[in-house]
C-alpha positions as CSV (number, residue, x, y, z in Angstrom):
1,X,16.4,-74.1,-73.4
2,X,18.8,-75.5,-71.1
3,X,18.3,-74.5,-67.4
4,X,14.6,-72.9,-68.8
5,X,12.6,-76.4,-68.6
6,X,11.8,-78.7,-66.5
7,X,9.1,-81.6,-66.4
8,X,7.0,-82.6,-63.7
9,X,4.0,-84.5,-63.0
10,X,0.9,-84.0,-60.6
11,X,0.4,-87.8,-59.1
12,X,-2.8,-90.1,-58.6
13,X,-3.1,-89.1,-55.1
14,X,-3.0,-85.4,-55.7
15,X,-5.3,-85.9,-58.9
16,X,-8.0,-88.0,-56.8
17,X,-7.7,-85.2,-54.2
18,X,-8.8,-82.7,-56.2
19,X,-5.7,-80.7,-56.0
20,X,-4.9,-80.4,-60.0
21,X,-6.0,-76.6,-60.2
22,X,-4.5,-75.4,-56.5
23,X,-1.2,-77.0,-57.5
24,X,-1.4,-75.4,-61.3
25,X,-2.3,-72.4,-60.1
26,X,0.7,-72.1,-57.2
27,X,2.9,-73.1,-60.5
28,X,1.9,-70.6,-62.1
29,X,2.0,-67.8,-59.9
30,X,5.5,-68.9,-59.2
31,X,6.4,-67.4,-62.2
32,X,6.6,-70.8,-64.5
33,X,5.0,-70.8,-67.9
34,X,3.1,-74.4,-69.2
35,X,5.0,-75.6,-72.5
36,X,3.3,-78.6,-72.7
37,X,0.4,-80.7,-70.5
38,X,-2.3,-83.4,-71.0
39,X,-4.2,-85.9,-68.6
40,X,-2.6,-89.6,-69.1
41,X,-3.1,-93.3,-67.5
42,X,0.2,-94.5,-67.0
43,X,0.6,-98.4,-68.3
44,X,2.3,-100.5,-66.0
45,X,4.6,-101.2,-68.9
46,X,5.3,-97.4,-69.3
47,X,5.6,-97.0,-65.5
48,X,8.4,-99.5,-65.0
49,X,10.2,-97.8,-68.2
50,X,10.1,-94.3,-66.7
51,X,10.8,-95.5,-62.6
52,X,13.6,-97.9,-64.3
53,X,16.3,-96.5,-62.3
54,X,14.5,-97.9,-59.1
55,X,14.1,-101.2,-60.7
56,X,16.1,-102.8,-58.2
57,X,14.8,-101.5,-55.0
58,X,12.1,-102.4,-52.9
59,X,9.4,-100.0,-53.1
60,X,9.9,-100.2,-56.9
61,X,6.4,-102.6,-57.3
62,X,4.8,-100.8,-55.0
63,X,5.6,-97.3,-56.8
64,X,4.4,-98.7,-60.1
65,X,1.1,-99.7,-58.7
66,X,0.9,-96.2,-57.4
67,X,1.0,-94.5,-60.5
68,X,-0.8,-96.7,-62.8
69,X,-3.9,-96.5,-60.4
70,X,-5.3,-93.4,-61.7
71,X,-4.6,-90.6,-63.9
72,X,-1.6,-88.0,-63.6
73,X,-1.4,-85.0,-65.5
74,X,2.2,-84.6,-66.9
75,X,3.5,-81.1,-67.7
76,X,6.8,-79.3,-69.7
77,X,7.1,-76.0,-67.7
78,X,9.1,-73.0,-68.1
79,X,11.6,-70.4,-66.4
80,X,14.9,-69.4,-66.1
81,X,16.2,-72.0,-63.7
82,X,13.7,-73.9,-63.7
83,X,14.2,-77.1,-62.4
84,X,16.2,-75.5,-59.1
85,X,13.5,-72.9,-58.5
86,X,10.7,-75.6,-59.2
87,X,12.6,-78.1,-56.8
88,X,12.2,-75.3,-54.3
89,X,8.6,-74.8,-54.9
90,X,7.6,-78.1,-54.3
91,X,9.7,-79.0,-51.3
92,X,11.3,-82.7,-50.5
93,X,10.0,-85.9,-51.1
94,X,9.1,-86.2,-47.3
95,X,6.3,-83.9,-46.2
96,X,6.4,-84.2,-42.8
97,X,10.4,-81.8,-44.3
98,X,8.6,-79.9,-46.2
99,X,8.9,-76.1,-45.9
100,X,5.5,-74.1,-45.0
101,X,4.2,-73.0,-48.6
102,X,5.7,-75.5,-50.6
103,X,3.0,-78.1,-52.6
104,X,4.6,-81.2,-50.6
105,X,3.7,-79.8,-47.5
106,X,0.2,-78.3,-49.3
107,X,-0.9,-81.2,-50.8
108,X,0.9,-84.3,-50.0
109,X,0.3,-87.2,-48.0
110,X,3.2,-89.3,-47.1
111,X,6.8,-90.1,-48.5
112,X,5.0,-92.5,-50.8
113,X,2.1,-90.4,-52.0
114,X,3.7,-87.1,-52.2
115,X,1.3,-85.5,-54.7
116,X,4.0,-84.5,-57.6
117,X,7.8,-84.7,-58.9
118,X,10.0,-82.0,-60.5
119,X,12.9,-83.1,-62.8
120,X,16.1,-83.2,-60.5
121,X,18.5,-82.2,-63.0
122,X,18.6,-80.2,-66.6
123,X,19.2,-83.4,-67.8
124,X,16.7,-85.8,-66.7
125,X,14.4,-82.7,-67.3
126,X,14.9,-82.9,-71.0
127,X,14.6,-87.2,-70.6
128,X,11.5,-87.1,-68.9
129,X,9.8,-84.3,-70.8
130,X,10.7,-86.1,-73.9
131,X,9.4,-89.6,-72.5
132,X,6.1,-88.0,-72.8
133,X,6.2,-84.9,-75.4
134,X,7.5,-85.0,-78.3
135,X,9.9,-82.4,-79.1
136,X,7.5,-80.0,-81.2
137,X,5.4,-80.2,-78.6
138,X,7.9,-78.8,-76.5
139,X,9.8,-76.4,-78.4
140,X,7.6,-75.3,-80.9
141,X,5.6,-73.0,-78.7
């Protein structure tokens, strides 16, 4: 599975948009398969678990209130090189950067509120897909 999967999650500002099918459907046509997906709230406990690494900075509260405002869909996908190709796909974290095409630039509305994240390494791929999925729902598909 390594290099294959990657996680990512559509955010609350993408989800109260309307933009779940649009952005599932470009993620798909890219050529990515759906291992795993469901609709969640995000605790605030869970929140500051998963954005932990950002603990110390100063958008950290701010980002936690972010995501625990509404519901996020969280997905396992699937492809050879996937979390490269999907990094690609969705563009960077500023959308004003973002190329033409990519689901930042689609769908997102600032830096802050940038309507989804992709894994940025094998590694934190298999972290974060674990940190919601458990592993048969993953790899037993």
């Amino acid at each position: 599975m390594k290099n294959k999967i990657t996680f990512t999650m559509i955010k609350p500002d993408a989800v109260e948009n309307g933009y779940i099918g649009l952005i599932l459907d470009k993620i798909i046509k890219s050529g990515f398969n759906i291992r795993a997906m469901k609709m969640i709230n995000l605790s605030v406990t869970q929140a500051e678990k998963f954005y932990g690494i950002h603990k110390n900075k100063p958008f950290f509260r701010e980002l936690i209130n972010f995501m625990t405002r509404s519901p996020i869909i969280v997905s396992v996908i699937e492809k050879k090189n996937a979390v490269e190709d999907f990094r690609k796909l969705i563009g960077p974290t500023d959308p004003s950067k973002a190329k033409e095409g990519t689901i930042r630039k689609l769908y997102a509305n600032s830096v802050g509120e940038n309507a989804i994240h992709g894994s940025d390494s094998n590694e934190n791929a298999l972290l974060e897909s674990l940190f919601h999925f458990s592993k048969s729902e993953i790899f037993n598909k």
